[in-house]
C-alpha positions as CSV (number, residue, x, y, z in Angstrom):
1,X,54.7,203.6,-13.3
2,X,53.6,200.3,-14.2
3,X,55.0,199.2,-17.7
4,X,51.8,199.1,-20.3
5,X,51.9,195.9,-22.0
6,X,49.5,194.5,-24.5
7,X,47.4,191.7,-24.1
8,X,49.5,189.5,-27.1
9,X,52.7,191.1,-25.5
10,X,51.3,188.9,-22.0
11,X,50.3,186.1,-24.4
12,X,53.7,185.9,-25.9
13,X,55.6,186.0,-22.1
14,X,53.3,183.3,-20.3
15,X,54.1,181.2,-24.0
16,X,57.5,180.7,-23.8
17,X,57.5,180.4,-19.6
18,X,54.5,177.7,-20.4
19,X,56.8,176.0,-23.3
20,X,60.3,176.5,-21.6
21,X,61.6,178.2,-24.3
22,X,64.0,180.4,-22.3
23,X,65.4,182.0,-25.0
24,X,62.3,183.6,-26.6
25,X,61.7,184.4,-23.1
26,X,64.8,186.7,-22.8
27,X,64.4,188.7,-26.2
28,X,61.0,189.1,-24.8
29,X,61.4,190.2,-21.5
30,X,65.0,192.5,-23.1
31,X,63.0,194.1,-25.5
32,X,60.0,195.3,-23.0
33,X,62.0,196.5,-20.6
34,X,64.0,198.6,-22.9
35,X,61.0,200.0,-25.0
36,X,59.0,200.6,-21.4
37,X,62.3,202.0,-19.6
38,X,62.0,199.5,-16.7
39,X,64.4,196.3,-15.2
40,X,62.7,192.9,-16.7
41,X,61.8,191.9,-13.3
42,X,58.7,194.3,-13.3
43,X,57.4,193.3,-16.8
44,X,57.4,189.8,-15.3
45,X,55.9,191.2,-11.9
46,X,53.0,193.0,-14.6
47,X,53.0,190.1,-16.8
48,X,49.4,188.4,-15.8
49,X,46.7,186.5,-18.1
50,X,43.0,187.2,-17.1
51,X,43.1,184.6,-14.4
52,X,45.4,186.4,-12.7
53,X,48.5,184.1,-14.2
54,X,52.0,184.6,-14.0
55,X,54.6,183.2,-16.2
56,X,56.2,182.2,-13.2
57,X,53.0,179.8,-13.0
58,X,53.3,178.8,-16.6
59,X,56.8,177.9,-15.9
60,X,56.3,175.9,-13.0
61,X,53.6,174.1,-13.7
62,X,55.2,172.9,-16.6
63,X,57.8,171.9,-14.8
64,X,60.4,173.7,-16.6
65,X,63.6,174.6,-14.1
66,X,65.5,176.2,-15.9
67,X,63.0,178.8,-16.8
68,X,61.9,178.6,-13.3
69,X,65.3,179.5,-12.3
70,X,66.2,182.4,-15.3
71,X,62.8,183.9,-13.8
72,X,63.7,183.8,-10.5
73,X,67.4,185.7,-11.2
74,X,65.7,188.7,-12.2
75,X,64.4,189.1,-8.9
76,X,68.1,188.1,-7.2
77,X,69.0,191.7,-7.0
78,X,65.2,193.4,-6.3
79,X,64.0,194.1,-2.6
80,X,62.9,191.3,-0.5
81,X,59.4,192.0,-0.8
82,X,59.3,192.2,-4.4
83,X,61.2,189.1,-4.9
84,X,58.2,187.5,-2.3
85,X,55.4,188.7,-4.4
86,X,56.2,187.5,-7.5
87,X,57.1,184.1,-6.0
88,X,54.2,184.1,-3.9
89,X,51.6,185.7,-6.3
90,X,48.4,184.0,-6.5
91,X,45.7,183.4,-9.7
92,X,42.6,184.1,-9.7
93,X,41.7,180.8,-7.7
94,X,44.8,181.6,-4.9
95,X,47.0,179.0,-6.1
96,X,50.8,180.2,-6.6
97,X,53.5,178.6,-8.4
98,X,54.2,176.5,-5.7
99,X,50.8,175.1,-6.1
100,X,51.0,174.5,-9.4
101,X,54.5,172.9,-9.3
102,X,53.3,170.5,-6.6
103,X,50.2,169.7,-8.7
104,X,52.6,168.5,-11.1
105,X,54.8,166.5,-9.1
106,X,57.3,168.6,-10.2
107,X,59.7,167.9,-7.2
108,X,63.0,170.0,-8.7
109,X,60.8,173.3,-9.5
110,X,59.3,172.9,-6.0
111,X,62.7,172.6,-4.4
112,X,64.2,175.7,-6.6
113,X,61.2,177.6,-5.5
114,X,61.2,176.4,-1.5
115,X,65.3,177.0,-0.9
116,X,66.0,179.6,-3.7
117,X,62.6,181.5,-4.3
118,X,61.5,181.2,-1.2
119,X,58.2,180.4,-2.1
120,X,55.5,180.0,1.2
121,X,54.5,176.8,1.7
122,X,51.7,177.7,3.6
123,X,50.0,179.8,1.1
124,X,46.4,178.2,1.1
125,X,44.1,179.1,-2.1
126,X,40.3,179.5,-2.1
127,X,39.5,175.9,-1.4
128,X,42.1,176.2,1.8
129,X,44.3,173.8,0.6
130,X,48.3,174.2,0.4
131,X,50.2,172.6,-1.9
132,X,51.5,169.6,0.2
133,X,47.6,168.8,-0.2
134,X,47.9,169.2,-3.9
135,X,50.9,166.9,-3.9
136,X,48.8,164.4,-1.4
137,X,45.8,164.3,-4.1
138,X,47.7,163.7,-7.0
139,X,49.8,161.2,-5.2
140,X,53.1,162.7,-6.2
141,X,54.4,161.3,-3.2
142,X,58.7,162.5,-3.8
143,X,56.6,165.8,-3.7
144,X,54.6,164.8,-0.8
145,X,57.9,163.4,1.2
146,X,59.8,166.9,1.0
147,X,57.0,169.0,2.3
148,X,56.9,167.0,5.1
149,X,60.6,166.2,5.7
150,X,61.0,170.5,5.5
151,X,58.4,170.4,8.1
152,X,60.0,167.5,10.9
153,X,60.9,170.4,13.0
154,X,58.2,172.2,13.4
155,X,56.3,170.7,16.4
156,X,59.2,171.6,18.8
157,X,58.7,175.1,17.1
158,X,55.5,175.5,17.9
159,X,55.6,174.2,21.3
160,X,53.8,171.1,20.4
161,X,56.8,168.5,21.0
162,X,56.3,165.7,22.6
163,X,52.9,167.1,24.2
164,X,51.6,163.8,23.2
165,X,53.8,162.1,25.1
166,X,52.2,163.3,28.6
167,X,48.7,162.2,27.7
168,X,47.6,159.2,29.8
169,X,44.7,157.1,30.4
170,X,43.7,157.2,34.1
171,X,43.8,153.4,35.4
172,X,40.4,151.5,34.4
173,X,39.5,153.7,31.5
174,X,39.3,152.8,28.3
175,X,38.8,153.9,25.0
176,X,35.4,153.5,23.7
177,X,33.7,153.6,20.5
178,X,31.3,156.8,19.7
179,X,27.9,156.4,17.8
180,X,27.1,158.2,14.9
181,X,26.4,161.6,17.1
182,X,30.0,161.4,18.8
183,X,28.7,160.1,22.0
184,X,30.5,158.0,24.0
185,X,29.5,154.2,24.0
186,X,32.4,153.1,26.1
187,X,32.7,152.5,30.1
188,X,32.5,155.8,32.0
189,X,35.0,156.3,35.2
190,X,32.3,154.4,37.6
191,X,32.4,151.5,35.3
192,X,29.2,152.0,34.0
193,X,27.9,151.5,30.4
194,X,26.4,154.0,28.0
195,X,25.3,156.9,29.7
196,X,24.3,157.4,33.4
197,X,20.2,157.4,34.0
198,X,19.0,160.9,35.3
C-alpha cells in the first residue's frame, strides 16, 4: 500500500532536497517511514508536488550532490526497476532529474546520476528534447562535453561506423546549391544546368 502522505508532509521533503539540507531530509524521510511502516525509499518514490515533482528533481536541479547521492542510497538495495523509476521519473512536462541537472550545468550531479543512478540519457520530455539539448541551450558546455564523450562509441553500436566513409561522388558531379524548395540548382550527371526541359 502506498504510504498516505500529506500535502505539507511533500512540501517539507522536496524543501530540504530543493535546499540541500540533508539532514532535515533524513529525520524526514526516518520519521515517515516509521509512522507509515514502509523503507524510506517509497516515501521518496510517493513523494511528488502537483507537477509531478520529485525531490530527487529538487535535489538535482539545485545541484546539490550530496543529497543527490543520500537519495540515491536508499534505492542501493531496492529492485532494479524501482531504483530506474525513481531515477528516471518524469514531471508533469517529461523532464527527469537528469534534465533538470543538465539545465543547470550541474556536471557532478549529472555524472552521479549517469554512472551511479543510472539515469537514461535518452529520456526525451514533451518538447522531445533530452538533456544533452538542455545542456546545448544553456551553453553549459563541461555538461555538453560528457554527454557526448559517453556517447563516442555509439555509431559502431549501431552499425553506423564509418558508413560515411563509403560515400562518394561519381567523377564530374558536383555538389550544387538548392533553392528555397530543395531543388537542385547544380550540374546534373549530363552536365546540364537546372533542370532538364520536358
Amino acid at each position: 500500500m502506498a504510504p498516505q502522505l500529506s500535502e505539507d508532509e511533500i512540501d517539507d521533503l522536496l524543501y530540504a532536497a530543493r535546499t540541500g539540507d540533508t539532514d532535515e531530509l533524513t529525520g524526514l524521510l526516518s520519521s515517515l517511514a516509521e509512522r507509515e511502516k514502509v523503507s524510506p525509499a517509497e516515501i521518496l518514490a510517493s513523494a511528488r508536488d502537483e507537477g509531478k515533482s520529485t525531490c530527487l528533481h529538487m535535489a538535482t536541479g539545485n545541484g546539490h550532490v550530496e543529497t543527490v547521492s543520500f537519495l540515491l542510497s536508499h534505492f542501493a538495495s531496492r529492485p532494479d526497476g524501482e531504483r530506474q523509476a525513481f531515477v528516471d521519473a518524469a514531471n508533469e512536462y517529461g523532464n527527469t532529474g537528469l534534465h533538470w541537472a543538465a539545465l543547470g550545468g550541474h556536471l557532478a550531479v549529472v555524472r552521479l546520476l549517469v554512472e551511479r543512478g543510472g539515469a537514461s540519457v535518452a529520456l526525451a520530455n514533451d518538447k522531445n528534447y533530452v538533456p544533452l539539448d538542455l545542456a546545448s541551450f544553456g551553453d553549459k558546455a563541461d555538461v555538453v562535453d560528457y554527454f557526448l564523450a559517453r556517447s563516442g562509441g555509439l555509431e559502431g553500436e549501431n552499425g553506423l561506423d564509418g558508413a560515411v566513409a563509403g560515400v562518394s561522388l561519381e567523377e564530374g558531379e558536383e555538389g550544387g546549391e538548392e533553392d528555397a524548395e530543395g531543388e537542385s540548382k547544380g550540374k546534373g550527371k549530363a552536365g546540364e544546368e537546372g533542370s532538364r526541359a520536358a
